[in-house]
PyMOL Python script that loads the backbone (N, CA, C, O; Angstrom):
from pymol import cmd

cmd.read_pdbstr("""\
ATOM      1  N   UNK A   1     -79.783 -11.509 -10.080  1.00  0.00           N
ATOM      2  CA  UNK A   1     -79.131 -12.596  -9.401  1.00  0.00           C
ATOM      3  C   UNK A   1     -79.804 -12.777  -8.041  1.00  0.00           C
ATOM      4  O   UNK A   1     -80.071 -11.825  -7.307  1.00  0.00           O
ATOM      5  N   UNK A   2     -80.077 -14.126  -7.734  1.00  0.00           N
ATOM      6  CA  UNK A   2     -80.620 -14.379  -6.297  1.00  0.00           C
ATOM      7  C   UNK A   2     -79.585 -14.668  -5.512  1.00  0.00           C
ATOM      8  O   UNK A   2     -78.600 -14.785  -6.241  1.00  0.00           O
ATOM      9  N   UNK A   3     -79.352 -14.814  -4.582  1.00  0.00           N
ATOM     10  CA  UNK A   3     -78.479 -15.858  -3.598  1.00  0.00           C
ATOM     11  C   UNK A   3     -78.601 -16.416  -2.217  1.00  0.00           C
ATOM     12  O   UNK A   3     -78.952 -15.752  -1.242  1.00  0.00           O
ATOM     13  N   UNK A   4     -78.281 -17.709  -2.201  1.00  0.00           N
ATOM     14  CA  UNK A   4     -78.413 -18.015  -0.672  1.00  0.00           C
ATOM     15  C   UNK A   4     -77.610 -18.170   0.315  1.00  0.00           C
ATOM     16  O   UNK A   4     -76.839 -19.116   0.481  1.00  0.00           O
ATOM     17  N   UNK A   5     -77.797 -17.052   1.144  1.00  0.00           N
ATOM     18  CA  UNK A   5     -77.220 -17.010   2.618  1.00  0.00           C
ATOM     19  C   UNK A   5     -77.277 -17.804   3.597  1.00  0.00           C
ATOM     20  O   UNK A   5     -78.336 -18.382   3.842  1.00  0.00           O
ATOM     21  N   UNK A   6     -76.225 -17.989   4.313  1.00  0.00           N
ATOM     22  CA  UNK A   6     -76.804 -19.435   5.440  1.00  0.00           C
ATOM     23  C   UNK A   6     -76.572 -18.133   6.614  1.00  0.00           C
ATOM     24  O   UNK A   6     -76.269 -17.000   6.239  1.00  0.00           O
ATOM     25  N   UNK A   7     -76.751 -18.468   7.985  1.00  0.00           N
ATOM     26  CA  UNK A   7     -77.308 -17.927   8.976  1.00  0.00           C
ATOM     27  C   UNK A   7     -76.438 -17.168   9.811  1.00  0.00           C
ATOM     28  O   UNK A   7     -76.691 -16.466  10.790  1.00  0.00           O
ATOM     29  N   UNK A   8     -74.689 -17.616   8.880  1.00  0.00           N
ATOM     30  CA  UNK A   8     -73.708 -17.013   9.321  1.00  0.00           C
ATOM     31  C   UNK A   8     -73.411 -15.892   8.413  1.00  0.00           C
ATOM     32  O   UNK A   8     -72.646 -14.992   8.761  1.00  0.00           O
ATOM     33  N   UNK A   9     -73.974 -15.910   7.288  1.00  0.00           N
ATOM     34  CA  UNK A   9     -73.546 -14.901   6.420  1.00  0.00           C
ATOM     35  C   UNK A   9     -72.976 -15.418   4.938  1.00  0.00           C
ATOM     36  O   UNK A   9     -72.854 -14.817   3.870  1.00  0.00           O
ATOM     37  N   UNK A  10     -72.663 -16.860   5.353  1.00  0.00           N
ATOM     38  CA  UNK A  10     -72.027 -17.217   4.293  1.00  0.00           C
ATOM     39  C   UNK A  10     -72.892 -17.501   2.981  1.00  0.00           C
ATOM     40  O   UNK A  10     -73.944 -18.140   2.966  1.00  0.00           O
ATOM     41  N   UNK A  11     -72.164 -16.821   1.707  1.00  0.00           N
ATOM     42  CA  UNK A  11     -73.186 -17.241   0.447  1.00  0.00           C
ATOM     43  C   UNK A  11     -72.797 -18.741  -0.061  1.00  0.00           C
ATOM     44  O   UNK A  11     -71.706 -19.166  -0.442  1.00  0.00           O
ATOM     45  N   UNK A  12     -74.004 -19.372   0.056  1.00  0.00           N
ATOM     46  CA  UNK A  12     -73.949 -20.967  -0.097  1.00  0.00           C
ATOM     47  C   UNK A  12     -74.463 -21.141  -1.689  1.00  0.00           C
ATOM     48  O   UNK A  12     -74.281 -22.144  -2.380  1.00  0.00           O
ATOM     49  N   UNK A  13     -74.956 -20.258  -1.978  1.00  0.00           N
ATOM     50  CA  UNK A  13     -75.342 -20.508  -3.348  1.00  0.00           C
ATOM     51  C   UNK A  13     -75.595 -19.509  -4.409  1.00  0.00           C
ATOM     52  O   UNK A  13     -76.469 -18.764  -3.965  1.00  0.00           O
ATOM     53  N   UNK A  14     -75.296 -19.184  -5.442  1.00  0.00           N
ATOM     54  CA  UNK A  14     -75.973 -18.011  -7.113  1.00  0.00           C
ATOM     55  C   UNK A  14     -76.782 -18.549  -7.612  1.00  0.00           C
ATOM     56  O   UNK A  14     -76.571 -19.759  -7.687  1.00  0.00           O
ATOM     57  N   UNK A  15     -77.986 -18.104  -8.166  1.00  0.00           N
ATOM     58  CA  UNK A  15     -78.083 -18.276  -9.178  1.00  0.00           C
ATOM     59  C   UNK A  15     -78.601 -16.750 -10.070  1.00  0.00           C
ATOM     60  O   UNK A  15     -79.296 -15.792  -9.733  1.00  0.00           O
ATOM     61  N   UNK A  16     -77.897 -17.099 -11.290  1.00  0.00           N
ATOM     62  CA  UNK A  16     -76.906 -16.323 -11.285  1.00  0.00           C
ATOM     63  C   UNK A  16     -78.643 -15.532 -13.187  1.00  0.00           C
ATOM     64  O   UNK A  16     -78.495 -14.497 -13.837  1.00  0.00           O
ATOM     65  N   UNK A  17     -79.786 -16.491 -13.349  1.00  0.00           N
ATOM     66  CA  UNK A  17     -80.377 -16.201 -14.665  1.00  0.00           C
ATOM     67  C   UNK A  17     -81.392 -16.397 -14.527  1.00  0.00           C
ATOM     68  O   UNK A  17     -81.805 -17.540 -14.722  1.00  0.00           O
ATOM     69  N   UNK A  18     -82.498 -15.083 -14.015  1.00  0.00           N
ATOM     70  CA  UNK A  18     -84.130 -14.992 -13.565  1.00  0.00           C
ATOM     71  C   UNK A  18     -84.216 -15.540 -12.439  1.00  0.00           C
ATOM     72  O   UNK A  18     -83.376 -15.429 -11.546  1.00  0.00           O
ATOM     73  N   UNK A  19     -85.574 -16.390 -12.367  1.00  0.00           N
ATOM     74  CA  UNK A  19     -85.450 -16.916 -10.911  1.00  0.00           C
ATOM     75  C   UNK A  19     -85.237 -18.307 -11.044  1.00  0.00           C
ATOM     76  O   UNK A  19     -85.401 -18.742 -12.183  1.00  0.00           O
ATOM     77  N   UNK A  20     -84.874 -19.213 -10.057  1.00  0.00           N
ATOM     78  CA  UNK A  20     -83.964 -20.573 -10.035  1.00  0.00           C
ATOM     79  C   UNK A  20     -85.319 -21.370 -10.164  1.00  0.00           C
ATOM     80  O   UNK A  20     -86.471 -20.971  -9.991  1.00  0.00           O
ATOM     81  N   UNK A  21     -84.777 -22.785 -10.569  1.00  0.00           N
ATOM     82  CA  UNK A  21     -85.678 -23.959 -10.354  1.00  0.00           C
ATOM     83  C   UNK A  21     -85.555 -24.629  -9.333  1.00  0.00           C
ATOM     84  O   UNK A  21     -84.645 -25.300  -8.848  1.00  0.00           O
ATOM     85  N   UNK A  22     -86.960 -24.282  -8.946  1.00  0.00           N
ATOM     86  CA  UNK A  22     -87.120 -24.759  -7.652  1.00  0.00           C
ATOM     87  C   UNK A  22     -86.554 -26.129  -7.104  1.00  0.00           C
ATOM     88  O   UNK A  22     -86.357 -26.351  -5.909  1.00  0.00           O
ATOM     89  N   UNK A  23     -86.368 -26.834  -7.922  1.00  0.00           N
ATOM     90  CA  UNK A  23     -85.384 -27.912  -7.616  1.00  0.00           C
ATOM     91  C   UNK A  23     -84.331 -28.062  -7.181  1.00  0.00           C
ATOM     92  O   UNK A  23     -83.812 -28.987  -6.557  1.00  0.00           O
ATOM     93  N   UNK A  24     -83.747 -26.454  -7.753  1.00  0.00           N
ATOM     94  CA  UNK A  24     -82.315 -26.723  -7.674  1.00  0.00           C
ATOM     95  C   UNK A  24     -82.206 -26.049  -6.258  1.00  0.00           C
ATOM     96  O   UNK A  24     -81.268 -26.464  -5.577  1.00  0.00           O
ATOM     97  N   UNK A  25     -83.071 -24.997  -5.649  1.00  0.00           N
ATOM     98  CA  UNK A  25     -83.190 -24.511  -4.649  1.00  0.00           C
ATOM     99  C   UNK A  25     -83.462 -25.334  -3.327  1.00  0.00           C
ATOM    100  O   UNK A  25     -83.090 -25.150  -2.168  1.00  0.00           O
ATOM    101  N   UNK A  26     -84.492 -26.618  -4.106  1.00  0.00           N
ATOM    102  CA  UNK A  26     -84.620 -27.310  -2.521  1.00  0.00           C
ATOM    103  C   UNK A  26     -83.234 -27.890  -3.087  1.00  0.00           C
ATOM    104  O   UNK A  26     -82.376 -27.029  -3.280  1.00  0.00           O
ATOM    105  N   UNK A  27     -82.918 -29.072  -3.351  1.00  0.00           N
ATOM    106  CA  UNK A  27     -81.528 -29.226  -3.408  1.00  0.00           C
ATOM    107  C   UNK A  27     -80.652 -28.791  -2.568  1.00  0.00           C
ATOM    108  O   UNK A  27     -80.151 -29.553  -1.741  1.00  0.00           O
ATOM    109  N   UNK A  28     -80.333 -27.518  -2.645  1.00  0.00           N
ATOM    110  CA  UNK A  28     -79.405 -26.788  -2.308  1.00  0.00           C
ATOM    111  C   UNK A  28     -79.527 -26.864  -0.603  1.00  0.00           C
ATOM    112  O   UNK A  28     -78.723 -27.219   0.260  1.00  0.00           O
ATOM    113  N   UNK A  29     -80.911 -26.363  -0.548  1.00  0.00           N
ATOM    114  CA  UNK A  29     -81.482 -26.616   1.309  1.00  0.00           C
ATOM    115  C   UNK A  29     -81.209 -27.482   1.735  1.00  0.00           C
ATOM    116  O   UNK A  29     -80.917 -27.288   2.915  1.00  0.00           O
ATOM    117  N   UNK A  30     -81.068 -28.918   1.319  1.00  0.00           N
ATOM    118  CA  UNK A  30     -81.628 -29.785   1.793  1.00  0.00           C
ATOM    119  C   UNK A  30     -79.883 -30.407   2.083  1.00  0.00           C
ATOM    120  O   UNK A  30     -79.579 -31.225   2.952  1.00  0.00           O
ATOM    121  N   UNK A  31     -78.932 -29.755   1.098  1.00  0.00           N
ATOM    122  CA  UNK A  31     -77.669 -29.840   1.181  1.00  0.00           C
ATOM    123  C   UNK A  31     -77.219 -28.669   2.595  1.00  0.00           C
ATOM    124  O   UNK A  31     -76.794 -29.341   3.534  1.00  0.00           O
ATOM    125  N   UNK A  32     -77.225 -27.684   2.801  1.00  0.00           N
ATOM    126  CA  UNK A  32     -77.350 -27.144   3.969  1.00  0.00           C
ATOM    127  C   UNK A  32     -77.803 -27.797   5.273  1.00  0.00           C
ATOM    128  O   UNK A  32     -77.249 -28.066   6.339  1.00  0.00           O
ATOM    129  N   UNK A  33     -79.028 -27.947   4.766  1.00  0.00           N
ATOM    130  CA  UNK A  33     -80.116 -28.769   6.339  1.00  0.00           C
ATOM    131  C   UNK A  33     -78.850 -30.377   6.928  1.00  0.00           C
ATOM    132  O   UNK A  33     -78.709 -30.869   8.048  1.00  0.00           O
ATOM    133  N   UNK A  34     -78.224 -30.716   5.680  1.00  0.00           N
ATOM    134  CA  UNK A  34     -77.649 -31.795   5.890  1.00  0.00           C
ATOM    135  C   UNK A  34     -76.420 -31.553   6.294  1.00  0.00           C
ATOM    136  O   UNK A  34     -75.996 -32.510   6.940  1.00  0.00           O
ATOM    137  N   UNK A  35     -75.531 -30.543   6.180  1.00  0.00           N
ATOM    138  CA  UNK A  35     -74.833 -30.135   7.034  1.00  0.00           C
ATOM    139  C   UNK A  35     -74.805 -29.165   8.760  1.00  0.00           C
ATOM    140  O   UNK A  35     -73.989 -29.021   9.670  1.00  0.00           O
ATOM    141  N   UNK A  36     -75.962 -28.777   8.509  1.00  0.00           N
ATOM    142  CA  UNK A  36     -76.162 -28.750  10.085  1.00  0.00           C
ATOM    143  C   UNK A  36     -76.101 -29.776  10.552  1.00  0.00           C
ATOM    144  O   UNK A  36     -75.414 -29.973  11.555  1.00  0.00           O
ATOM    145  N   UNK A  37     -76.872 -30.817   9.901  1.00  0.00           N
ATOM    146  CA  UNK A  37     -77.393 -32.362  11.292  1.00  0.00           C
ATOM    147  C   UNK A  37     -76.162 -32.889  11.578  1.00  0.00           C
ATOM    148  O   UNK A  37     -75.845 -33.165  12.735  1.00  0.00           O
ATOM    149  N   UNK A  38     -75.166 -33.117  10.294  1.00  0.00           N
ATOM    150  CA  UNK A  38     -73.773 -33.787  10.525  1.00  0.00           C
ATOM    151  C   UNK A  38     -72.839 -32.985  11.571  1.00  0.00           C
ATOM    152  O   UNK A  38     -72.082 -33.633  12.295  1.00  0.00           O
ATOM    153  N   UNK A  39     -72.894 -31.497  11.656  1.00  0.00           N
ATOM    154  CA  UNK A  39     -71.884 -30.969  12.583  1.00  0.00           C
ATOM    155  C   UNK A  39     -72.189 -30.898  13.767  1.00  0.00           C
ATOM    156  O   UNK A  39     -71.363 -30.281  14.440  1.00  0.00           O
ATOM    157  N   UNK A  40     -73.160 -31.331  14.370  1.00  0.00           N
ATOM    158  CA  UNK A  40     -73.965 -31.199  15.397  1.00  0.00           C
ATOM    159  C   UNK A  40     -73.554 -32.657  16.178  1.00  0.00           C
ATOM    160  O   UNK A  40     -72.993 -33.608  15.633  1.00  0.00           O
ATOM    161  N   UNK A  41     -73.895 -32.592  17.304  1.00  0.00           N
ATOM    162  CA  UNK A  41     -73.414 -34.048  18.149  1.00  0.00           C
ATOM    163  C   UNK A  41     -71.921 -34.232  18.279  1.00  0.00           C
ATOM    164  O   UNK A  41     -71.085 -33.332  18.205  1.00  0.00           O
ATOM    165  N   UNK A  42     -71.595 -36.083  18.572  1.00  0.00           N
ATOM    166  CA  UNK A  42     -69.951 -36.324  19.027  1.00  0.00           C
ATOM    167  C   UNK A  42     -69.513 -36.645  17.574  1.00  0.00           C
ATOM    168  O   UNK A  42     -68.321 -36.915  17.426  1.00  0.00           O
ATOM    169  N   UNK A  43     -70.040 -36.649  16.858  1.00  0.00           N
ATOM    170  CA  UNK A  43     -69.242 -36.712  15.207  1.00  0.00           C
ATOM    171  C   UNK A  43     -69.168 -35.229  14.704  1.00  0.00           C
ATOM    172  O   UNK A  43     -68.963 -34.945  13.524  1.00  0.00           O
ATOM    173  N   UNK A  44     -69.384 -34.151  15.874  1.00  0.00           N
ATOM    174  CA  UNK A  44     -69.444 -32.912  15.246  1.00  0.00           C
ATOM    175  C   UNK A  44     -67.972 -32.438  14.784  1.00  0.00           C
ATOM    176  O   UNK A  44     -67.926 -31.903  13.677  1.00  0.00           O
ATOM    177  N   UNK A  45     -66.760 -32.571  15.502  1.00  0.00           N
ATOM    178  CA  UNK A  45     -65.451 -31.925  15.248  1.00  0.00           C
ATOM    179  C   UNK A  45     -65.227 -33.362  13.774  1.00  0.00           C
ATOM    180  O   UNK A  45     -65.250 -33.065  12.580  1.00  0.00           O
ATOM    181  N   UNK A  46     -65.090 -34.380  14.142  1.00  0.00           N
ATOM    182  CA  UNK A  46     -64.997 -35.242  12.525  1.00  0.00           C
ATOM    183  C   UNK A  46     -65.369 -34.396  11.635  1.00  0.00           C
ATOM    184  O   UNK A  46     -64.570 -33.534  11.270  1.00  0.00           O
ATOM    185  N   UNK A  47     -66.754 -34.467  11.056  1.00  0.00           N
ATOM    186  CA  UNK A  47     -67.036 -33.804  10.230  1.00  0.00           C
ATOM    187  C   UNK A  47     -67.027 -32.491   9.694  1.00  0.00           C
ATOM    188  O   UNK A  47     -67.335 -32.269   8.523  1.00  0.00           O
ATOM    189  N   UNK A  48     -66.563 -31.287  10.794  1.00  0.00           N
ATOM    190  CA  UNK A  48     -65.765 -30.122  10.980  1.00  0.00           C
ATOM    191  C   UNK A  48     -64.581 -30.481   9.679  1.00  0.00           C
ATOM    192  O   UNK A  48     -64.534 -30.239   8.473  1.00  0.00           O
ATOM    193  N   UNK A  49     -63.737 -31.151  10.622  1.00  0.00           N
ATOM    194  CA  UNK A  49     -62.463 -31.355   9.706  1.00  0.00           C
ATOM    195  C   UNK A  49     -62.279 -32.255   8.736  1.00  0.00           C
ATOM    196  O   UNK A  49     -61.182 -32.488   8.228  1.00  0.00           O
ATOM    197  N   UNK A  50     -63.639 -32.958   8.345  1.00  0.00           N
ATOM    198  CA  UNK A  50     -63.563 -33.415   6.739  1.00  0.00           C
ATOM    199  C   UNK A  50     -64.209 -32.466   6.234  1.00  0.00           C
ATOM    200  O   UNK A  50     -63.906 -32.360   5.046  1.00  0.00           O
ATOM    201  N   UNK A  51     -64.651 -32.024   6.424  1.00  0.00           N
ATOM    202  CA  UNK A  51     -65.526 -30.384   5.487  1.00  0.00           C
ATOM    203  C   UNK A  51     -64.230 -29.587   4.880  1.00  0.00           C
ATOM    204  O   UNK A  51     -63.832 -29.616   3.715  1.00  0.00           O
ATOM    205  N   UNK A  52     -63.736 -28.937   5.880  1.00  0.00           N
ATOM    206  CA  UNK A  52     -62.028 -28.523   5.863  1.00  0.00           C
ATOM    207  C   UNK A  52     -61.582 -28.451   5.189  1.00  0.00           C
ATOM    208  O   UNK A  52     -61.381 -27.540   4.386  1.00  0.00           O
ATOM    209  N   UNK A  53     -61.033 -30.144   5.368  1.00  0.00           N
ATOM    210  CA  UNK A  53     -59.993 -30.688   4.122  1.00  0.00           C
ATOM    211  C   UNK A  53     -60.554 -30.595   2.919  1.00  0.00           C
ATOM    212  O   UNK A  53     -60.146 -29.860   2.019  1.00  0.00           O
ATOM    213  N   UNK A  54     -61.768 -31.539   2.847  1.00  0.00           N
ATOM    214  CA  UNK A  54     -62.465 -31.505   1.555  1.00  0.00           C
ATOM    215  C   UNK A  54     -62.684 -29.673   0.679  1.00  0.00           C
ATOM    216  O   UNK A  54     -63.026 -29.484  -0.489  1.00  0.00           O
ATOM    217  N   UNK A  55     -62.471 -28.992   1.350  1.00  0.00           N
ATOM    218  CA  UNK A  55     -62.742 -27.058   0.823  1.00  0.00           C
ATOM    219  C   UNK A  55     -61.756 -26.939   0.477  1.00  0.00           C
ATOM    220  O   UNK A  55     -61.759 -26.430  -0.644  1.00  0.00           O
ATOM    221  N   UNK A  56     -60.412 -27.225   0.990  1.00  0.00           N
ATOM    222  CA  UNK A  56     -59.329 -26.495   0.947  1.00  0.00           C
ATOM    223  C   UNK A  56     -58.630 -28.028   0.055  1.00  0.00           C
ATOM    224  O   UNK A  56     -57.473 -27.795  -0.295  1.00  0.00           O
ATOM    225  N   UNK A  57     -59.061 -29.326  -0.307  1.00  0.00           N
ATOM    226  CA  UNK A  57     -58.089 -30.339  -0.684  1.00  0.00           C
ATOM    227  C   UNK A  57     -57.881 -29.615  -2.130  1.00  0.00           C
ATOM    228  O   UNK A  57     -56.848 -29.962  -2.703  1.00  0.00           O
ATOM    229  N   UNK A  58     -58.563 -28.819  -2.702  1.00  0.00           N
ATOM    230  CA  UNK A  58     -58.984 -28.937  -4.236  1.00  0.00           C
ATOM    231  C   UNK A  58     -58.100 -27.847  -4.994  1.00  0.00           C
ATOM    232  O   UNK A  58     -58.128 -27.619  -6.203  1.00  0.00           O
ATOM    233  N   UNK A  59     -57.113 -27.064  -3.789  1.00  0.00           N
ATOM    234  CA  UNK A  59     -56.854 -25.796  -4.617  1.00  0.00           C
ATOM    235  C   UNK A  59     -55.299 -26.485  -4.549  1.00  0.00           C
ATOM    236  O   UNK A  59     -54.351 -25.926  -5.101  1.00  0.00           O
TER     237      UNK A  59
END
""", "prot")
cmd.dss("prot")
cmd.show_as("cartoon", "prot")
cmd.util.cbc("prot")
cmd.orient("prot")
């Protein structure tokens, strides 16, 4: 199993059978990279607390 860590520790991603396709790996980055840029700046607390909701709307 591989996995990806983001810079806090958190595991952002498994995969979970040999090594991943590279696709799915940039993907995955590029989904990360895109949440840094959004939390960053004066739309940073917005998007804080739609992240949030959106994690926690589903259970």
């Amino acid at each position: 199993m591989i996995a990806l860590v983001d810079g806090n520790g958190i595991l952002r991603a498994q995969y979970k059978r040999g090594l991943p396709d590279v696709d799915f790996v940039a993907r995955d980055l590029g989904l990360i990279f895109d949440e840094v840029r959004n939390s960053a700046g004066a739309g940073g607390l917005v998007y804080e607390a739609a992240h949030l909701f959106a994690c926690y709307a589903t259970y």
